[in-house]
C-alpha positions as CSV (number, residue, x, y, z in Angstrom):
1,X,-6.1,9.0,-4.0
2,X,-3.3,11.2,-5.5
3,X,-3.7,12.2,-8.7
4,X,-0.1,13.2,-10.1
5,X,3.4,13.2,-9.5
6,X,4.8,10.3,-7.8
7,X,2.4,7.4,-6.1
8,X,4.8,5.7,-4.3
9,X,4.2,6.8,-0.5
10,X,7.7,6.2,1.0
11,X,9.3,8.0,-1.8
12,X,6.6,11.0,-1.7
13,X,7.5,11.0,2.1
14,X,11.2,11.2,1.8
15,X,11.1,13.7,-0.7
16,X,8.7,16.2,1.2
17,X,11.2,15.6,4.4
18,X,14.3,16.9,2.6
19,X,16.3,19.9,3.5
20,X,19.1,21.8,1.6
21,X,21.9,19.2,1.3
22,X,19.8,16.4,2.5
23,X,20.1,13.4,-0.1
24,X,19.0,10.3,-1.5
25,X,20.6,7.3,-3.2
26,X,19.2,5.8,-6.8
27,X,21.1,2.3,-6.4
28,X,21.1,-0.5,-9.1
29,X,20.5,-4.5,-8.0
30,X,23.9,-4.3,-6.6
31,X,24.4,-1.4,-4.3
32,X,25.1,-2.8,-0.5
33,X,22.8,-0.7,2.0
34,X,24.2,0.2,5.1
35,X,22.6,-1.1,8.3
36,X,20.1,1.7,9.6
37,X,19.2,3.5,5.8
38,X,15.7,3.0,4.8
39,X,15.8,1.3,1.6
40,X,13.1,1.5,-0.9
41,X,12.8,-1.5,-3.2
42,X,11.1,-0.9,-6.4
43,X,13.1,-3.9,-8.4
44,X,10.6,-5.9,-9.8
45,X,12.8,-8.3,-11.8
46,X,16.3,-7.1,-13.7
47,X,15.8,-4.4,-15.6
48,X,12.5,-3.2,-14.1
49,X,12.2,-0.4,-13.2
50,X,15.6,1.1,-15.1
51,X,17.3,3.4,-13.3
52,X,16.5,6.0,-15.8
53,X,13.0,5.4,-15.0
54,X,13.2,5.8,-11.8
55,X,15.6,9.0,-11.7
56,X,13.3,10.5,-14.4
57,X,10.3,10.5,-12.3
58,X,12.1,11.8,-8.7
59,X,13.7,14.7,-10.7
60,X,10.4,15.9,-12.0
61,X,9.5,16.3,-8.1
62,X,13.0,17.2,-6.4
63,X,15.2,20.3,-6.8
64,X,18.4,18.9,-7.2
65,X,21.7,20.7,-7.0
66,X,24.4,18.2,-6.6
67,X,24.6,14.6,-8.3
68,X,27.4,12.3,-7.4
69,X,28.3,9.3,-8.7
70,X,31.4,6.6,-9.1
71,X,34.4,7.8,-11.0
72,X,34.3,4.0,-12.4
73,X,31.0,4.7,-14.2
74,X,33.6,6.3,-16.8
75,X,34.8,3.3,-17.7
76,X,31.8,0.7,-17.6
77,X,28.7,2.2,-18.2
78,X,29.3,5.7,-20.6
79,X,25.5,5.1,-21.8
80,X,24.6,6.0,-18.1
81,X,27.2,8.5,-17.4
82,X,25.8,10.4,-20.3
83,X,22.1,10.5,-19.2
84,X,23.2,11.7,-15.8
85,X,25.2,14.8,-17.9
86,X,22.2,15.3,-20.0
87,X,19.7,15.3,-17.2
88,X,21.5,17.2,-14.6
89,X,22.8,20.1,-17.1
90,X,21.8,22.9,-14.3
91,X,23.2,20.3,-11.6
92,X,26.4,19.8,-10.2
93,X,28.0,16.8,-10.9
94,X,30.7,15.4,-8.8
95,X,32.8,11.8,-9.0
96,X,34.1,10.2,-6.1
97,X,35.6,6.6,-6.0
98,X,32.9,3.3,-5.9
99,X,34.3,2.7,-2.1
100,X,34.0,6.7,-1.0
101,X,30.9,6.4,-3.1
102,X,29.5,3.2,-0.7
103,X,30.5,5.2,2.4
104,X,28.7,8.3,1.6
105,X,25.4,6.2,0.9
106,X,25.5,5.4,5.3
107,X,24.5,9.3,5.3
108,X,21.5,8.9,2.7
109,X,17.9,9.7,3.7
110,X,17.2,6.7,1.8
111,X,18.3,4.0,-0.6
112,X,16.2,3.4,-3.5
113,X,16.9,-0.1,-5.3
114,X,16.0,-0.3,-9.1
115,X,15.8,-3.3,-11.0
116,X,19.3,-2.1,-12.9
117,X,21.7,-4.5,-13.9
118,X,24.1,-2.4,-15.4
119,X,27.6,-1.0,-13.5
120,X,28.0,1.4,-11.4
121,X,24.4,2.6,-12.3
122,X,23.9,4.3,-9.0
123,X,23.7,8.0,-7.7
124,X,23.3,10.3,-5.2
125,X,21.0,13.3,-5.4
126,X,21.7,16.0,-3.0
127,X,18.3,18.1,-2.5
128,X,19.1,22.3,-3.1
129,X,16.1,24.8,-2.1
130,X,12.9,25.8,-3.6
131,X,12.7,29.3,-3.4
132,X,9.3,29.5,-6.1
């Protein structure tokens, strides 16, 4: 049995197959998944796991060098908006519409649903290179 870092199988999977620019989604209750993306559903009941939770443990394990998210998020959900500029100080962040945001999601590696409840609490995090 694994010891540390993250237990979940299908997330440990997807995150060992990424390549430079390769990405995965971090999607709330909401968040339509297209036809053909794996989707990963951790939502256990609203609320759990948060979305912070969740983001929190994949960025301990994944070198991240882009995050985008919905320029709407600006407007509905600041508390979230503000983790993702806390957490992803050494990241790029970029802010596409919700609509250009749901079409870039058909590209993903994966989708993984959250328990989150809260708008717009969804992003994508492109993978960068480990060069330890």
């Amino acid at each position: 049995m694994k010891k540390h870092g993250i237990l979940n199988s299908h997330i440990a999977k997807i995150l060992a197959d990424l390549g430079h620019t390769d990405y995965i989604v971090v999607a709330d209750v909401g968040l339509p998944i297209p036809e053909g993306v794996p989707k990963i559903d951790l939502a256990l009941k609203i609320g759990v796991p948060s979305f912070k939770d969740v983001v929190d443990i994949i960025a301990e394990d994944m070198v991240i060098e882009k995050v985008i998210v919905a320029e709407e998020i600006e407007q509905e959900n600041m508390e979230t908006l503000d983790y993702i500029n806390e957490t992803f100080q050494e990241s790029t962040i970029d802010m596409l519409t919700h609509e250009q945001f749901k079409k870039m999601t058909q590209y993903a590696k994966a989708i993984i649903r959250t328990g989150e409840a809260k708008p717009y609490a969804n992003c994508i995090l492109q993978s960068g290179v480990y060069f330890g």
